[in-house]
Biopython code that builds the backbone (N, CA, C, O; Angstrom):
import numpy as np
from Bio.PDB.StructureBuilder import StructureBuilder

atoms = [
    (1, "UNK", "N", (0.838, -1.175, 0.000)),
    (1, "UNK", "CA", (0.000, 0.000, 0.000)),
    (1, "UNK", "C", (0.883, 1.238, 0.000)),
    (1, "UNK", "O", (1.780, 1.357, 0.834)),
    (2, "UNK", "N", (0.612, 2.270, -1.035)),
    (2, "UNK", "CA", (1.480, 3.550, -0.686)),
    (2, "UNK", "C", (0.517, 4.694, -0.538)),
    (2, "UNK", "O", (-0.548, 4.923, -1.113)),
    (3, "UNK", "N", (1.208, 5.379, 0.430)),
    (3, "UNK", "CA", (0.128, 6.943, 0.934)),
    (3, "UNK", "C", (-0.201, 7.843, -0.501)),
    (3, "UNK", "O", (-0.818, 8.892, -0.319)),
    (4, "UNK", "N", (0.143, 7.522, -1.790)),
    (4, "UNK", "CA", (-0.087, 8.295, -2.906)),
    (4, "UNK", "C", (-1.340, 7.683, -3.419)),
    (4, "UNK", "O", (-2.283, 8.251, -3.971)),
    (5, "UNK", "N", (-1.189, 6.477, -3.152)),
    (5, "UNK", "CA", (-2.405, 5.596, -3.833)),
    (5, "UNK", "C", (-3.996, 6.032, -2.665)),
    (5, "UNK", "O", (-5.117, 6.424, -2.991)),
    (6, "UNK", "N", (-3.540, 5.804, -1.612)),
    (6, "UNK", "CA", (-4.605, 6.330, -0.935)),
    (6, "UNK", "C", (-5.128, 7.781, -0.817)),
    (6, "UNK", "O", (-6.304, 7.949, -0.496)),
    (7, "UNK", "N", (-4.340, 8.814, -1.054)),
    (7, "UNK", "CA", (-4.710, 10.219, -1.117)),
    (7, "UNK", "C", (-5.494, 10.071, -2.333)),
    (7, "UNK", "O", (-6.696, 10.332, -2.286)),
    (8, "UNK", "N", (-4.869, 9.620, -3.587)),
    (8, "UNK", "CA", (-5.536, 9.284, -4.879)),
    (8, "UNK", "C", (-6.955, 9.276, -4.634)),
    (8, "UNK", "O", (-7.769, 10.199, -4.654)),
    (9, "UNK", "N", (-7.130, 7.621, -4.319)),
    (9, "UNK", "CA", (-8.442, 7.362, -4.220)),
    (9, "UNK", "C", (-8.930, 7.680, -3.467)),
    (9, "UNK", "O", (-10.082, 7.253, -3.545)),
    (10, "UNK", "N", (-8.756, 8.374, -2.463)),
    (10, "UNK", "CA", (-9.377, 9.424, -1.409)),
    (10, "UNK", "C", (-10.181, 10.692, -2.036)),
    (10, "UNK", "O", (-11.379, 10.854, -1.802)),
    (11, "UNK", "N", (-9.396, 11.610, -2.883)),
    (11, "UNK", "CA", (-9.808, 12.421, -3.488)),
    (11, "UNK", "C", (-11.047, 11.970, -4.696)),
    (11, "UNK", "O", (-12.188, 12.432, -4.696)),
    (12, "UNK", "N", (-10.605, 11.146, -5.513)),
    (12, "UNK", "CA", (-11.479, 10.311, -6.163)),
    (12, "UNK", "C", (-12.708, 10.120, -5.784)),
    (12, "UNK", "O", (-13.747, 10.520, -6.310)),
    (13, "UNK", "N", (-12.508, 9.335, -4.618)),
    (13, "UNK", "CA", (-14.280, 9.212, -3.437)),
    (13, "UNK", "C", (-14.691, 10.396, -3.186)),
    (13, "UNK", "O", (-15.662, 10.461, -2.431)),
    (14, "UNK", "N", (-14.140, 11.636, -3.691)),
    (14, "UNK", "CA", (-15.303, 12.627, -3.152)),
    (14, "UNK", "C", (-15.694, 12.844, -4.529)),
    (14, "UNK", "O", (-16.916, 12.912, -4.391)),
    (15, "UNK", "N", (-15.462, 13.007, -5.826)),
    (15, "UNK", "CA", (-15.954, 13.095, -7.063)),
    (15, "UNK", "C", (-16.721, 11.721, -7.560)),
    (15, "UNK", "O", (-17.821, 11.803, -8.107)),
    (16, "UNK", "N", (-16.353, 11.003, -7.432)),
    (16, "UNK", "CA", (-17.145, 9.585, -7.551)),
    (16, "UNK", "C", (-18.573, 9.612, -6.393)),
    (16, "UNK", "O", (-19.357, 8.687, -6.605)),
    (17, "UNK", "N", (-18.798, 10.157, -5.722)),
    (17, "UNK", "CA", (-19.837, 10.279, -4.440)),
    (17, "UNK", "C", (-20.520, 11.364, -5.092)),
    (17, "UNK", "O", (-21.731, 11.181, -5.213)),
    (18, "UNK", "N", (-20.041, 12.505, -5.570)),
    (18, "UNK", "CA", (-20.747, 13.528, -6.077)),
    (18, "UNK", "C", (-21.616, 13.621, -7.381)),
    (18, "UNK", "O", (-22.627, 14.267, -7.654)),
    (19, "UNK", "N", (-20.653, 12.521, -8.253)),
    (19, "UNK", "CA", (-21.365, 12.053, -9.691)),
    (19, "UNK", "C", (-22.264, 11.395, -9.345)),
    (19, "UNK", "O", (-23.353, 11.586, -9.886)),
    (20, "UNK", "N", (-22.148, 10.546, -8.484)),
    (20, "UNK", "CA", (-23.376, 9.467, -8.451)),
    (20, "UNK", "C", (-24.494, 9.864, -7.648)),
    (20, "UNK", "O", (-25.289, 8.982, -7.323)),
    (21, "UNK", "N", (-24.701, 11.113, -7.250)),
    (21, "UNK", "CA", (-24.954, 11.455, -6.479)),
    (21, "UNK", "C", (-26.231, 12.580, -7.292)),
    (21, "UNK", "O", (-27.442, 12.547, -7.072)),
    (22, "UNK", "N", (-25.566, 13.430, -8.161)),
    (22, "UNK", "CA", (-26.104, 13.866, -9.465)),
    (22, "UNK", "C", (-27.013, 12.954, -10.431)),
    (22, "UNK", "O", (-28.097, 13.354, -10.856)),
    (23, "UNK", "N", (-26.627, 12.052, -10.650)),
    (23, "UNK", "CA", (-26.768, 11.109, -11.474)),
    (23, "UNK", "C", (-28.058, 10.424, -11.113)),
    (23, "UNK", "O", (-28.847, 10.046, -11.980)),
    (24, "UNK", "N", (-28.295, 10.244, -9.625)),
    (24, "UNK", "CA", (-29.790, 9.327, -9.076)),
    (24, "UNK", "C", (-30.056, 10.775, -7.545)),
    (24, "UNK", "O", (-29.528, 11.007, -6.458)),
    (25, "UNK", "N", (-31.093, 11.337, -8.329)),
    (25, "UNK", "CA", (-31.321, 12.865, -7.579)),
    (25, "UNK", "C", (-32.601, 12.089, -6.774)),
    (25, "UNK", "O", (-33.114, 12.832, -5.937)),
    (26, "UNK", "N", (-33.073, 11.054, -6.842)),
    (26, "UNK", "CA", (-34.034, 10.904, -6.057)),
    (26, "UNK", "C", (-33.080, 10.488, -4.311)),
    (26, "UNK", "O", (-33.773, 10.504, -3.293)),
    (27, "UNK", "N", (-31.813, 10.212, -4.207)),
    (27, "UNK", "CA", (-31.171, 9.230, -3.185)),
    (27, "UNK", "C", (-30.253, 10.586, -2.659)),
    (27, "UNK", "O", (-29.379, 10.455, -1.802)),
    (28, "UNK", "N", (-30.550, 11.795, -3.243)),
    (28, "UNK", "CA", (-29.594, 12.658, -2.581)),
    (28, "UNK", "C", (-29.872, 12.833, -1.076)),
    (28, "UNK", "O", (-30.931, 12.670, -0.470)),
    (29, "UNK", "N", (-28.247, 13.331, -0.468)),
    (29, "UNK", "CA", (-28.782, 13.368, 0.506)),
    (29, "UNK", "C", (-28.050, 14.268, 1.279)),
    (29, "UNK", "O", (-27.721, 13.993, 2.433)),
    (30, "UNK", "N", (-27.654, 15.760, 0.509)),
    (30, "UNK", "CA", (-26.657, 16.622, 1.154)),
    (30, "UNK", "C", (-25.293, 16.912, 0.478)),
    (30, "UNK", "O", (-24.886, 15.869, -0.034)),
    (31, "UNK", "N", (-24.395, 17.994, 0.278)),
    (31, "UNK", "CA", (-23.178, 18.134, 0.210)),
    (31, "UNK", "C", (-22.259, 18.050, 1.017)),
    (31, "UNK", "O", (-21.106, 18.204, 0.613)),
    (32, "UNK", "N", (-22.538, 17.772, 2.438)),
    (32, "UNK", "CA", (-21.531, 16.847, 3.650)),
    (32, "UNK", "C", (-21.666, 15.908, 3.352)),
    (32, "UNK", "O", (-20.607, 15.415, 2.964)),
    (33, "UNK", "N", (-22.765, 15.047, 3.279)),
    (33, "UNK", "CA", (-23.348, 13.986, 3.674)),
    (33, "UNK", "C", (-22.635, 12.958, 2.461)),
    (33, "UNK", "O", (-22.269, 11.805, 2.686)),
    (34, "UNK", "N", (-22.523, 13.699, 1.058)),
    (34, "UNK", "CA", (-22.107, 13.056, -0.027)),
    (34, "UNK", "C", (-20.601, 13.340, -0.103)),
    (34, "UNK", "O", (-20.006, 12.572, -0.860)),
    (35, "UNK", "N", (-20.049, 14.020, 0.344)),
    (35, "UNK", "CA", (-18.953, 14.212, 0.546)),
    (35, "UNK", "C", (-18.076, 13.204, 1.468)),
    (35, "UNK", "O", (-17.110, 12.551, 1.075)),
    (36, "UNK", "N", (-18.713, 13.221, 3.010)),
    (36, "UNK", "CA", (-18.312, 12.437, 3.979)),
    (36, "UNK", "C", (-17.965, 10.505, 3.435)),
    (36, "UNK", "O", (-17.068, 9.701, 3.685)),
    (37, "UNK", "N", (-19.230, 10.473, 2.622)),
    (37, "UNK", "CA", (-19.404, 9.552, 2.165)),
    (37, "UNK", "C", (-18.041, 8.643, 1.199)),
    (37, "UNK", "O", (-17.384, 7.603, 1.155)),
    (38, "UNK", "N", (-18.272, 9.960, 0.547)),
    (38, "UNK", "CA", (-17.064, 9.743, -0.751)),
    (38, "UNK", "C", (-16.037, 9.452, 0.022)),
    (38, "UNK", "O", (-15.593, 8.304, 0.011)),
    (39, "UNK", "N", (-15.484, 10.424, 0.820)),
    (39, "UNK", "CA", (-14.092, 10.576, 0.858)),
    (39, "UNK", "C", (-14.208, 9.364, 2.050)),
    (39, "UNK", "O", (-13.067, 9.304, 2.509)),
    (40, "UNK", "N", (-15.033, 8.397, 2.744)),
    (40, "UNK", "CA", (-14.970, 7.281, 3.362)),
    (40, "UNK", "C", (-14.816, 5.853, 2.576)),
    (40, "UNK", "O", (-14.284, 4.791, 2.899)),
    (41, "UNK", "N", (-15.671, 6.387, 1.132)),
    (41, "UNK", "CA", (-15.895, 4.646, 0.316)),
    (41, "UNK", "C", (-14.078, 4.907, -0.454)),
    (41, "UNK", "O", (-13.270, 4.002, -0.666)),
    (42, "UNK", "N", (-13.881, 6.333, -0.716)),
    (42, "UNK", "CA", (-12.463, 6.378, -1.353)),
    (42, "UNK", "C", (-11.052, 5.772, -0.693)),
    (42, "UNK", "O", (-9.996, 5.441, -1.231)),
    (43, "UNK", "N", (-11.499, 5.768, 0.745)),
    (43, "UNK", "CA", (-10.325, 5.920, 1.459)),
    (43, "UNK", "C", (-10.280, 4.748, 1.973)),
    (43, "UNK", "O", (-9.171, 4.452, 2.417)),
    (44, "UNK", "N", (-11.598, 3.472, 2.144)),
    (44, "UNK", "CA", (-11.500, 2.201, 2.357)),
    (44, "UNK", "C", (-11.406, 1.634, 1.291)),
    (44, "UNK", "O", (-11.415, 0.412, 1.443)),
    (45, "UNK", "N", (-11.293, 2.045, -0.031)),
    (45, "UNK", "CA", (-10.781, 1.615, -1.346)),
    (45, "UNK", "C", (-9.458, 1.331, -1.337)),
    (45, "UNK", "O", (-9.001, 0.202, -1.517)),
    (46, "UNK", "N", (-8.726, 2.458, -1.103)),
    (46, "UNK", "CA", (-7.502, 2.683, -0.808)),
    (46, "UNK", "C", (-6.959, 1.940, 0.162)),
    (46, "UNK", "O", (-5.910, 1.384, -0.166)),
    (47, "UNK", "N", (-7.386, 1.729, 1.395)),
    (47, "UNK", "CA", (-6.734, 0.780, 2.227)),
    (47, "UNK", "C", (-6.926, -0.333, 2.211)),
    (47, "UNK", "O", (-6.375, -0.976, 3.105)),
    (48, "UNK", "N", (-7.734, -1.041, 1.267)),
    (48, "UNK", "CA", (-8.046, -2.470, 1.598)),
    (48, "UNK", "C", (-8.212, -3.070, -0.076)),
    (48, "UNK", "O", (-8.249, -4.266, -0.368)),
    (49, "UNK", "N", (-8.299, -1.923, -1.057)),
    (49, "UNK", "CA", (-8.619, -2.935, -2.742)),
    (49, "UNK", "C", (-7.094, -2.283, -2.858)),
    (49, "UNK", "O", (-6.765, -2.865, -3.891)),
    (50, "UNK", "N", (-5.934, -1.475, -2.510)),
    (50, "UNK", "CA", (-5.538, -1.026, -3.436)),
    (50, "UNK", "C", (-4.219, -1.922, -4.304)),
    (50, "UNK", "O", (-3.744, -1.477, -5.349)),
    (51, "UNK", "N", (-3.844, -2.967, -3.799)),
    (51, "UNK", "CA", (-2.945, -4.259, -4.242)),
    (51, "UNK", "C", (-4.052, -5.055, -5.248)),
    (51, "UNK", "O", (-3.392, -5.479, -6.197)),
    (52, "UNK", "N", (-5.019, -5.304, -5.361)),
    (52, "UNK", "CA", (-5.847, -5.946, -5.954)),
    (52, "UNK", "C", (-6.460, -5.310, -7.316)),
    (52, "UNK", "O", (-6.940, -5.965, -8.241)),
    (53, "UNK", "N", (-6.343, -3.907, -7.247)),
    (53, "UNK", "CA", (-6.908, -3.427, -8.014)),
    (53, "UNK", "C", (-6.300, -2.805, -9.299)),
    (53, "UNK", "O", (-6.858, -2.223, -10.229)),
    (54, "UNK", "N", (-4.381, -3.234, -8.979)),
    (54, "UNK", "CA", (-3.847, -3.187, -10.027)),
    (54, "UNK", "C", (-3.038, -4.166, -10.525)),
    (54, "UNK", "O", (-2.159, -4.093, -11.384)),
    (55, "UNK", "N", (-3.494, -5.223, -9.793)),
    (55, "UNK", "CA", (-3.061, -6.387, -10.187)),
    (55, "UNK", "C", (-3.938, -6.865, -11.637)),
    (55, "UNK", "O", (-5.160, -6.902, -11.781)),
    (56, "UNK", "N", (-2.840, -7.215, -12.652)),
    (56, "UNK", "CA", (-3.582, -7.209, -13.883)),
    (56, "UNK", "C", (-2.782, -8.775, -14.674)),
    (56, "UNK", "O", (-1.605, -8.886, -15.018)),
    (57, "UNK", "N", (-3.769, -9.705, -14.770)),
    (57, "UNK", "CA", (-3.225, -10.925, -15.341)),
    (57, "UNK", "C", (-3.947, -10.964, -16.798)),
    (57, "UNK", "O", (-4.964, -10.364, -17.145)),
    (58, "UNK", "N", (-2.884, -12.104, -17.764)),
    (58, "UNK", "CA", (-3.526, -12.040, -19.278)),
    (58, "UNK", "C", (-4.203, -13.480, -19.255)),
    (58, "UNK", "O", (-3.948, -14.219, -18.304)),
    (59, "UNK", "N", (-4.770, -13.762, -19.926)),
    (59, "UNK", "CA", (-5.792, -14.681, -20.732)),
    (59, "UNK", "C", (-5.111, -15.910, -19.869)),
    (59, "UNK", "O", (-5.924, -16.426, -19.102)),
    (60, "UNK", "N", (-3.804, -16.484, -19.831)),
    (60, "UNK", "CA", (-3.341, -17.503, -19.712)),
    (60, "UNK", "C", (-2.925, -17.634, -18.225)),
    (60, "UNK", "O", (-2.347, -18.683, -17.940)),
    (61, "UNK", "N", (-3.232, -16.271, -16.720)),
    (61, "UNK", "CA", (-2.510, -16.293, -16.150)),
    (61, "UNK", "C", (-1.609, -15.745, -15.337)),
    (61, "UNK", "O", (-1.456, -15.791, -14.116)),
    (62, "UNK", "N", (-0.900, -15.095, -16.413)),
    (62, "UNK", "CA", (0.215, -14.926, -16.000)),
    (62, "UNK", "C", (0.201, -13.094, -15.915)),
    (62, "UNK", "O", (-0.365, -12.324, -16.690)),
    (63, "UNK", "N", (1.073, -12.748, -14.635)),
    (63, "UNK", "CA", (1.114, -11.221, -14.632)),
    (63, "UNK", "C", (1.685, -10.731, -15.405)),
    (63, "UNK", "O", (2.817, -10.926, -15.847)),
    (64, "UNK", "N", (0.396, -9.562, -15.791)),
    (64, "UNK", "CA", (0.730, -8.222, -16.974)),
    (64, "UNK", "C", (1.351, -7.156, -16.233)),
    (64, "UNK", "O", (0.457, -6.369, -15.921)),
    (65, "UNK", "N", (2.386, -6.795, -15.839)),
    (65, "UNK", "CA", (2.987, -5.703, -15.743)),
    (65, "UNK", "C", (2.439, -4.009, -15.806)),
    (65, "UNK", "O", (2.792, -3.539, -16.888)),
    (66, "UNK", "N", (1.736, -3.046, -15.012)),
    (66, "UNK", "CA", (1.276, -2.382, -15.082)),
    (66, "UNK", "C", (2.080, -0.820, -15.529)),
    (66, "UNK", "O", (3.105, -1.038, -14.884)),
    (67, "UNK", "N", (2.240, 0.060, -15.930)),
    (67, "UNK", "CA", (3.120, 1.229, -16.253)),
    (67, "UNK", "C", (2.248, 1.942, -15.227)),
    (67, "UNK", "O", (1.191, 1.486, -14.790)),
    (68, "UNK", "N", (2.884, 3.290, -14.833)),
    (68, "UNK", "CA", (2.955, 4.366, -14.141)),
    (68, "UNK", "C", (1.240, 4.916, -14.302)),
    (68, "UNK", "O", (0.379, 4.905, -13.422)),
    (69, "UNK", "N", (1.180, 5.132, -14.972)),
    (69, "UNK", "CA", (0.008, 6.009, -15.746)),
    (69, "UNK", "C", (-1.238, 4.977, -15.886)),
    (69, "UNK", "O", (-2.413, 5.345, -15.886)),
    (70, "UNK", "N", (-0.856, 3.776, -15.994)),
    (70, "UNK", "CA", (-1.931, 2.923, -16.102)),
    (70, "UNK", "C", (-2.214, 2.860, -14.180)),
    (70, "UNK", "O", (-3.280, 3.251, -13.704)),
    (71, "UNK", "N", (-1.356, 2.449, -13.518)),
    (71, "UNK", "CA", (-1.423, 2.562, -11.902)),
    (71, "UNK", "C", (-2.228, 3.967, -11.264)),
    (71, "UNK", "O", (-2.897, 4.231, -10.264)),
    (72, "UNK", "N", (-1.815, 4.563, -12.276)),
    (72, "UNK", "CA", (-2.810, 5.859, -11.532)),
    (72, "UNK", "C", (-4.000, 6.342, -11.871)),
    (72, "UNK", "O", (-4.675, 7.123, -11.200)),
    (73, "UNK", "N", (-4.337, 5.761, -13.192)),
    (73, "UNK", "CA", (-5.919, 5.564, -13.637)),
    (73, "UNK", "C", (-6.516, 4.750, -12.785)),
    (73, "UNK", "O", (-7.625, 5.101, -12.382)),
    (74, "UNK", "N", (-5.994, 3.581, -12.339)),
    (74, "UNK", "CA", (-6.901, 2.710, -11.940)),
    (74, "UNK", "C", (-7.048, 2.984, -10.781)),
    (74, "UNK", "O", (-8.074, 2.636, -10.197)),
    (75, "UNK", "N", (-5.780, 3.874, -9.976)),
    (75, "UNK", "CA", (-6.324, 4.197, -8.485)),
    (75, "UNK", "C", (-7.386, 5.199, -8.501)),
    (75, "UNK", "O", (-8.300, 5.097, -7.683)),
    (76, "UNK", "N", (-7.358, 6.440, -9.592)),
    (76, "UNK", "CA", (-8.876, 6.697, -9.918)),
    (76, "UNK", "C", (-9.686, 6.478, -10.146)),
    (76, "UNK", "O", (-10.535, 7.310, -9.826)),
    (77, "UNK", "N", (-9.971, 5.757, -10.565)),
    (77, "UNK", "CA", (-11.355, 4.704, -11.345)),
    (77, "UNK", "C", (-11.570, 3.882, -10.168)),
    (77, "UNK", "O", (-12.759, 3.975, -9.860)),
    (78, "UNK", "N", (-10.932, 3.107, -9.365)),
    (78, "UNK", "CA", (-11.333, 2.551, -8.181)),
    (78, "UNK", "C", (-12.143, 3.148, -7.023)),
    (78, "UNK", "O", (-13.156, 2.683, -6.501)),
    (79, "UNK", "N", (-11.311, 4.569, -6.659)),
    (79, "UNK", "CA", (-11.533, 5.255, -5.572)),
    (79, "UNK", "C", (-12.925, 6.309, -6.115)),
    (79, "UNK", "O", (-13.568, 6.937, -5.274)),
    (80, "UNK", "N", (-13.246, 6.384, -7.549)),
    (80, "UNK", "CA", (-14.121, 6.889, -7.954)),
    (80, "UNK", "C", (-15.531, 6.070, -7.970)),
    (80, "UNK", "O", (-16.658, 6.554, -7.866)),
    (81, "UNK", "N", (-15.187, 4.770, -8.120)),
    (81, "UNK", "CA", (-16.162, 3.909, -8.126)),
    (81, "UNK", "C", (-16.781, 3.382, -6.604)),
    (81, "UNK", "O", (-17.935, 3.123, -6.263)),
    (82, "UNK", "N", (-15.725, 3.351, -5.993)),
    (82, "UNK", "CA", (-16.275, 2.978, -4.318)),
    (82, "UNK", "C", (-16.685, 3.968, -3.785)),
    (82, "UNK", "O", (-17.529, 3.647, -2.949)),
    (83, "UNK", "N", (-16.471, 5.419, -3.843)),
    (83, "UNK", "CA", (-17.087, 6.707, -3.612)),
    (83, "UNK", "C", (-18.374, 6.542, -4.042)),
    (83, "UNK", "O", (-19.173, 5.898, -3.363)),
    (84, "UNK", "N", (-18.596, 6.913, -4.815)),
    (84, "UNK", "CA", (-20.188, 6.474, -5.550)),
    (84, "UNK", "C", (-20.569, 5.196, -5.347)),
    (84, "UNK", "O", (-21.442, 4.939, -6.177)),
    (85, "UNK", "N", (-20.450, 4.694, -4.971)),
    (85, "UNK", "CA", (-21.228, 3.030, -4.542)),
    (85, "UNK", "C", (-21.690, 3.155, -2.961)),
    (85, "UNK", "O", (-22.663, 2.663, -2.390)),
    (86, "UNK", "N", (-20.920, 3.767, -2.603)),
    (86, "UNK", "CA", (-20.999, 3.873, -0.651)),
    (86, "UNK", "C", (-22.099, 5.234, -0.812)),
    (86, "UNK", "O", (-23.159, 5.266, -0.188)),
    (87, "UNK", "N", (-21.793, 5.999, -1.464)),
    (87, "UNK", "CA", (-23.358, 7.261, -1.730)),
    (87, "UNK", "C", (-24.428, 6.706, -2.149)),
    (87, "UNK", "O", (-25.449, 7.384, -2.032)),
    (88, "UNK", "N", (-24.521, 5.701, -2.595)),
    (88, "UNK", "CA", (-25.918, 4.973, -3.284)),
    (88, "UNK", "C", (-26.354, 4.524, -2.740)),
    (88, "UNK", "O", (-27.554, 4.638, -2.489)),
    (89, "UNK", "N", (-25.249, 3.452, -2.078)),
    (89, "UNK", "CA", (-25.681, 2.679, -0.835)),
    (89, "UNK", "C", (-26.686, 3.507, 0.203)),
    (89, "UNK", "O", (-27.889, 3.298, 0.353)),
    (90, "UNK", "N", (-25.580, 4.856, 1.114)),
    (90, "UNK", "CA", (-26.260, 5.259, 1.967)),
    (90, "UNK", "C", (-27.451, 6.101, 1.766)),
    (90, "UNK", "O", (-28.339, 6.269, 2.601)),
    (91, "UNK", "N", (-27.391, 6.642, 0.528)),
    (91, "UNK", "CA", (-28.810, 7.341, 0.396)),
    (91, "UNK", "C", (-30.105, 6.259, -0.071)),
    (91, "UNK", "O", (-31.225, 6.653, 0.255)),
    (92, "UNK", "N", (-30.022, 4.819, -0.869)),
    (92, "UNK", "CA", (-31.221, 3.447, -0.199)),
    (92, "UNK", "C", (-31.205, 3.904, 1.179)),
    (92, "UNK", "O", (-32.048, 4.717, 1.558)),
    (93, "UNK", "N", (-30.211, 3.393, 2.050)),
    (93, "UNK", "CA", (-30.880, 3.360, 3.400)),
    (93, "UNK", "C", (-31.482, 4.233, 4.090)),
    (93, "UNK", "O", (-32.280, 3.890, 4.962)),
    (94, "UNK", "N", (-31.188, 5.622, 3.806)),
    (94, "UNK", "CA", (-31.898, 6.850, 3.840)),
    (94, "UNK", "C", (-33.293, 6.789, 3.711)),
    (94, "UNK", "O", (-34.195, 6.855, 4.547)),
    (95, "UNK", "N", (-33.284, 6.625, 2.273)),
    (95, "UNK", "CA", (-34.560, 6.326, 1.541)),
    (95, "UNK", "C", (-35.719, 5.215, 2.141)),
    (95, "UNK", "O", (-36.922, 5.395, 2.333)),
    (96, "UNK", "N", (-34.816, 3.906, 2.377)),
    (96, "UNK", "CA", (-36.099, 2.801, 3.259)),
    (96, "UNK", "C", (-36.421, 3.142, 4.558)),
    (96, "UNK", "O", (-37.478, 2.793, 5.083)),
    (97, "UNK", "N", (-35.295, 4.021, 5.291)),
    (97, "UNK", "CA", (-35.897, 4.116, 6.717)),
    (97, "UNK", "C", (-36.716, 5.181, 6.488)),
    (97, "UNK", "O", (-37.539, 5.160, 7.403)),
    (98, "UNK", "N", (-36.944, 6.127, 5.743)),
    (98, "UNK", "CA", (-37.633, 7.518, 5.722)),
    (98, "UNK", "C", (-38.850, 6.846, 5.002)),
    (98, "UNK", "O", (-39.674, 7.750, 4.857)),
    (99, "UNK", "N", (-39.472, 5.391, 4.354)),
    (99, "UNK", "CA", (-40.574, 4.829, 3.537)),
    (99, "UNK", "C", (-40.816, 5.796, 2.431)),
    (99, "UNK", "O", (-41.922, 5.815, 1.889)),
    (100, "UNK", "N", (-39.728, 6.716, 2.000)),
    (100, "UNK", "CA", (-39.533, 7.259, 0.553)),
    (100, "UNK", "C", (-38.097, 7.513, 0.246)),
    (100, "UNK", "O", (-37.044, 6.896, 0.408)),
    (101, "UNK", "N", (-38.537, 8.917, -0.377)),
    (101, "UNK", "CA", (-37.310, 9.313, -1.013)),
    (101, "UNK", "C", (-36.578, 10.409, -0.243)),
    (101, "UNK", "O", (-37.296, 11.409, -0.251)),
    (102, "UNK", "N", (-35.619, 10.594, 0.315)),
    (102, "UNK", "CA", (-35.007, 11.333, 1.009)),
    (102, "UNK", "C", (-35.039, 13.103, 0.230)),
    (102, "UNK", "O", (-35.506, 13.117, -0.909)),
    (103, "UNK", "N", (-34.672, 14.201, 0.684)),
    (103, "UNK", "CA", (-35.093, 15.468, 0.002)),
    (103, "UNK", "C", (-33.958, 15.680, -0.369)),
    (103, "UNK", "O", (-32.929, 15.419, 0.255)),
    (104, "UNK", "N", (-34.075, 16.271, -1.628)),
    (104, "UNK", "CA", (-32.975, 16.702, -2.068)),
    (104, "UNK", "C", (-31.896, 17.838, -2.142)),
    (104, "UNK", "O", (-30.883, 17.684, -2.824)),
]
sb = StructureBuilder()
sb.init_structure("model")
sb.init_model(0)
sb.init_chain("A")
sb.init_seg("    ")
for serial, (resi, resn, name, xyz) in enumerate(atoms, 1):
    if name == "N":
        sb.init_residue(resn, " ", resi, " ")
    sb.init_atom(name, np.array(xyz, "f"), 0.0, 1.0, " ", f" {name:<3s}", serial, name[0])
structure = sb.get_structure()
């Protein structure tokens, strides 16, 4: 794990929380709230997918070798994707305990 990869996808989880967040306006649920969110699903991205998530094998197996630039897309795209997944998440549960749609 390196502290670059986690700031990465740290930052990531707050834009990934905010898109998805835009994206399904019925589950909003605040600009802390989606924020807090992000920068929590980003930052347990980071500490716990981030060896896994650039680990890259071919057809047969065997490890593909990742470059610089490819390592740092994917720590974006990760930390962007668990940001927005943990906002979706928490604004459902929002949504079922409130027996609608939370306000936007």
């Amino acid at each position: 794990m390196t502290l670059w990869g986690l700031a990465i996808q740290t930052v990531a989880g707050f834009f990934g929380a905010h898109a998805a967040a835009s994206a399904a306006h019925e589950h909003r649920f605040g600009f802390i709230g989606h924020s807090v969110a992000g920068l929590v699903g980003g930052a347990l991205s980071g500490a716990f997918l981030q060896e896994a998530a650039i680990t890259i094998v071919t057809g047969s197996g065997s490890l593909n070798p990742s470059t610089g630039a490819e390592v740092v897309v994917i720590h974006i795209l990760s930390g962007a994707v668990a940001g927005g997944i943990l906002t979706l998440a928490v604004g459902f549960l929002i949504a079922a305990r409130s027996g609608g749609t939370p306000e936007a």
